[in-house]
Structure formats: structure tokens, C-alpha cells
N, C-alpha and C positions, 0 to 999 in steps of 0.2 A: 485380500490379506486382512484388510478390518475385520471382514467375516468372521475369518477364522482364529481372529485372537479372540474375539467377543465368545465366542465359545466355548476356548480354550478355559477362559475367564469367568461364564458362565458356568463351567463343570463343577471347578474350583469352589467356586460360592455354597452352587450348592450341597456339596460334599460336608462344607465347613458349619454349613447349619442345620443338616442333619446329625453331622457328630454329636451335635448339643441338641438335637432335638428341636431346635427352634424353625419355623417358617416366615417366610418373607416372598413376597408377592406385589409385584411392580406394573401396572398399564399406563401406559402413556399415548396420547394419539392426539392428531390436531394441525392445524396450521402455526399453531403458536408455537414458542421452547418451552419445554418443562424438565426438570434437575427436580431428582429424588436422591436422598441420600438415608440409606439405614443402617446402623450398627443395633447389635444385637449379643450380648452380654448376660448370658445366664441357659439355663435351662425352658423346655417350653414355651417360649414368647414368640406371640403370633403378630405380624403386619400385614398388611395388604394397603396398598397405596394407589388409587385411582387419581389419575390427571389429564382432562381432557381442553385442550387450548382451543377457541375456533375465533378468535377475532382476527390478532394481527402477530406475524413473525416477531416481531421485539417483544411481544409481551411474555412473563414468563411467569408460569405458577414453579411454587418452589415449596418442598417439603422438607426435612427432617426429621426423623425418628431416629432417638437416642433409649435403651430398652435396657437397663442393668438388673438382673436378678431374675424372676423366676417367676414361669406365667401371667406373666404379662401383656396386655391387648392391646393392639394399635390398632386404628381404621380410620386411613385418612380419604376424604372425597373432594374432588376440587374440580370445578366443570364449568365451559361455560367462555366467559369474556378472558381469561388469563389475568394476571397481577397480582392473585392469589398466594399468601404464603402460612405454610403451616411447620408451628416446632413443636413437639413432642419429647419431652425429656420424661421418663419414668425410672425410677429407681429403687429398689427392693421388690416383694412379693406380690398378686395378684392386684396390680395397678389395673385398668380400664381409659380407655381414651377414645373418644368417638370425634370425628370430625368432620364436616361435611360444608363446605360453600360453593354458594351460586352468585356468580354475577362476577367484578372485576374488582380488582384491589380489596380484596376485605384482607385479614392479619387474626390469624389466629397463635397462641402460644398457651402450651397445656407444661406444667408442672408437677411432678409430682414427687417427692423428697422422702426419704426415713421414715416412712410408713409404709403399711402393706391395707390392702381392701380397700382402694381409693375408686371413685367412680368420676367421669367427667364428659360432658355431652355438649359438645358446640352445633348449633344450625346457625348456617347465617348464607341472607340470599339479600342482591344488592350489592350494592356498591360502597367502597369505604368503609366497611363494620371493623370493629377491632374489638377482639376477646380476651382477656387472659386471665387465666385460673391457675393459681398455685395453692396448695395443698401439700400441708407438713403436717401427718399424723396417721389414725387408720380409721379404716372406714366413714370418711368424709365424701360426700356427693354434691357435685355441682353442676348445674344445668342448668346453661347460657342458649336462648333462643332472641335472635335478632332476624326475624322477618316477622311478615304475615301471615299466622297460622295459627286457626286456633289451638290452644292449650288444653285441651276438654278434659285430661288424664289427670292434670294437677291438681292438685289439693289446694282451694280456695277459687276455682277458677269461675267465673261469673258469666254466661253466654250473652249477657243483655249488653256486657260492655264490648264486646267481641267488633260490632261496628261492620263496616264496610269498606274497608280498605284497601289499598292493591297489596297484592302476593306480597311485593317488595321492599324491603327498607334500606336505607340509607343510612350512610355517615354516621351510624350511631356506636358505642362503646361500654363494652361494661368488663369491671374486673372484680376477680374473687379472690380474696386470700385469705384462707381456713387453715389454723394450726389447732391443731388440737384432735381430739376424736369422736368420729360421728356427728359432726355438723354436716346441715345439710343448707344447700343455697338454691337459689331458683331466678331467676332472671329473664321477663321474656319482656320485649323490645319491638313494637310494630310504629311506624312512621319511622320521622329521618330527624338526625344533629340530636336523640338522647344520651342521655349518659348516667351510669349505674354504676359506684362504688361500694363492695361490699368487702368488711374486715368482720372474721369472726376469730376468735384470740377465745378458746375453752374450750369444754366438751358439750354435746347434746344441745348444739345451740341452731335456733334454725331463722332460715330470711325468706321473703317471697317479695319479689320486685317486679311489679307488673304494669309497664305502661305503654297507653297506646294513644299517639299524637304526635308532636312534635316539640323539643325542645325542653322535655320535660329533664330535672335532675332529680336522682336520688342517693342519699346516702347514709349508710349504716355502720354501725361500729359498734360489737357486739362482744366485752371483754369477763368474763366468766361462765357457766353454765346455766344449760337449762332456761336461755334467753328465747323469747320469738319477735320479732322482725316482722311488720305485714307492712307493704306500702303499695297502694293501688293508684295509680294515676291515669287518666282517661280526658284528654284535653294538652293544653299548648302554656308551655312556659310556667306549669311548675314545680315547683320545690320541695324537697324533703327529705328531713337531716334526722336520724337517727342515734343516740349515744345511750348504750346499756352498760352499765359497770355492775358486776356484783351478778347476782344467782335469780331464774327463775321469774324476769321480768317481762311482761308483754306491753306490746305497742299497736297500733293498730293507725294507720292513717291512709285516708280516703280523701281521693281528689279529682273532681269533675268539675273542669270548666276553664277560665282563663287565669293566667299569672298568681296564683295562691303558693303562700310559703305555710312550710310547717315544721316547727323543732321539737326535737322529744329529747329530752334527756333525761335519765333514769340513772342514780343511785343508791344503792342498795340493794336490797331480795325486797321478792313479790310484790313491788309494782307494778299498777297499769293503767295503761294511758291509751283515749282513744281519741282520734280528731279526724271530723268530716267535714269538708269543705269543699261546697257544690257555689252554680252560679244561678 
């Protein structure tokens, strides 16, 4: 009888998302629980949701995708130890959401608000990672990487700092919040206990947050246009605080080696600041 209402139920679904044009696509498999939940509101908007459990019965990867408006992307991947949870809220036109963790307990959460052409890409492998990107405006891009891999595609990306470390990271954290249009953010995260705060508040403003070690912080706060954000860290415990108010200001801080802090604040248009700090 389960059988045959899940069917019944199944028929239903899809009848209901083809009416609208939309698809949605669910795998689940594993020793562990996994709960998927998608609604899908608008025209064209595509899901697919992978969730593979293989540790232990109680554990349980858990997704939602919330999808309002029109061509819209979801692609959620969750594989591996279970604990895993992914939210996906999109709303208006051609949003984008990529999602993908390995290992046990990481937390991801994608937002996306009253814009259309929003881009957003989480990796995260390990244990304990926590993501969250929101995004209020259009065509804003954000890509959060929290493991081990090199970055070689990105724009400033350095192979000598790349190092030797495992696949995996830990416990580490970074969050995005971009209002405005066409900012773009960058966040990649290798070792374990980092943490990467990033606010851009204007248009054409952009960050790159790149550290690999442990315990390292950063943070930016990026309030008008046409600002850039560089923060490189390569080493354990340290710091760096970023504040741009106003139009067209660059920053640039570089850090190899042990417990170094660094603050930049920037008021007005066309300043720029650079600070290296090695051991």
C-alpha cells in the first residue's frame, strides 16, 4: 500500500512541474536518513538534489530548496559521513546555486533576494564548515571554497602558496553578504578553525580571501563602488580587517607566518593601501 500511494503521489508531482515547466530531481541512498524538501514557484527552474548517507542511521543530511520566479538553478551534493545540511532560498530571475559537501556536519545556506543574474558556488569537504552567502541585487557572484584544492582558475591565485596539505578542512566558516550589483566575492579556505567575513554594500565592488593554515581571520567591509579587497594569508593565527567607505579604493594585504594583525581603513575615493607581513 506504501507503494502505491508513493506513486500515486509521484504522478501527481510530476504532472504539477511540468505544467510550469519546471524539473526537480531527487537521489537519495545510504545507510544514513536523508529528508529533501523542494518547492518550486515560477516558470523553468531546474533542481536536482543528490544525498548519499554511509556512516551511521541517526545521521542525517537534510536539504531545502525554496525556488520563486523564473529559470532558476539549484544543484545540491551532499555525500559521505551524513550531518550535512543544505538551504537554498532563490527568488526572482535567473538565480544560480551550486552546492556540494564532503565529510560530516558542514551547513551550508544560499540566499538570494530581489535580483535576477545572481551566481553562488559552495565546496566544502570535512568536517564542521559552515557557508552562508546572501545576495540582494543582480548579477552579484560568490564563491566560497572550504577544503583543499588548489584554486588555479581564480584570478590572483599564487601556486607557490598552494603548500602540501590534506584534501580536507575543518571547522572552518566564511559568510557573504553582497547588496548591490555586480559585486563579486571569492573565499577559499584550506586548514581548519578559519573564519572569513565578508560585507560588500555597492556596486562593482570586489574581495578575494585566501587562506591556508589555521586559525587565521579575515575581514572586509566594502561600502560604496568600484572597491577591491585582496587578503592573502598563508600561515596560523592571523588577522585582517578591512574597511572601504567611498568609491574606487584598493587594499592589498599579504600575510606569511605566525600571529600578524593588519587593519586597513580606507575613506574616501582612490585610495590605496598595501601591507606585507612575512616571518
Amino acid at each position: 500500500m506504501k507503494k502505491l500511494i508513493f506513486s500515486i503521489a509521484l504522478m501527481f508531482a510530476v504532472g504539477t512541474v511540468f505544467a510550469q515547466y519546471n524539473e526537480a530531481y531527487t537521489d537519495q541512498s545510504g545507510a544514513g536518513t536523508n529528508t529533501s524538501d523542494v518547492d518550486q514557484d515560477g516558470y523553468s527552474n531546474w533542481s536536482d538534489v543528490d544525498q548519499v548517507n554511509t556512516l551511521y542511521e541517526s545521521t542525517v543530511n537534510s536539504s531545502d530548496v525554496d525556488q520563486v520566479g523564473d529559470d532558476n538553478y539549484s544543484r545540491t551534493w551532499q555525500y559521505g559521513e551524513g550531518g550535512n545540511t543544505s538551504v537554498v532560498d532563490q527568488v526572482l530571475d535567473y538565480q544560480w546555486a551550486d552546492v556540494q559537501q564532503l565529510g560530516a556536519d558542514n551547513s551550508s545556506d544560499v540566499k538570494q533576494y530581489g535580483g535576477n543574474g545572481n551566481d553562488v558556488y559552495t565546496h566544502q569537504n570535512g568536517d564542521g564548515n559552515i557557508a552562508t552567502q546572501d545576495q540582494d541585487g543582480h548579477g552579484n557572484y560568490s564563491h566560497t571554497d572550504q577544503y583543499f584544492r588548489s584554486p588555479n582558475r581564480y584570478p590572483g591565485y599564487n601556486p607557490a602558496k598552494a603548500g602540501s596539505g590534506t584534501y580536507g578542512a575543518d571547522h572552518n566558516e566564511a559568510y557573504v553578504a553582497q547588496d548591490g550589483n555586480y559585486n563579486d566575492a571569492y573565499t577559499y579556505q584550506a586548514g581548519d578553525y578559519n573564519y572569513a567575513d565578508v560585507d560588500q554594500n555597492g556596486c562593482y565592488n570586489y574581495s578575494w580571501v585566501y587562506s591556508i593554515g589555521d586559525f587565521n581571520d579575515a575581514y572586509v567591509d566594502q561600502d560604496g563602488d568600484y572597491n577591491d579587497s585582496d587578503i592573502d594569508q598563508d600561515g596560523t593565527y592571523n588577522i585582517a580587517d578591512t574597511e572601504q567607505t567611498g568609491d574606487y579604493n584598493d587594499s592589498y594585504v599579504d600575510q606569511t607566518g605566525l600571529s600578524h594583525d593588519a587593519y586597513t581603513t580606507q575613506t574616501g575615493d582612490n585610495n590605496y593601501s598595501t601591507i606585507s607581513q612575512f616571518d
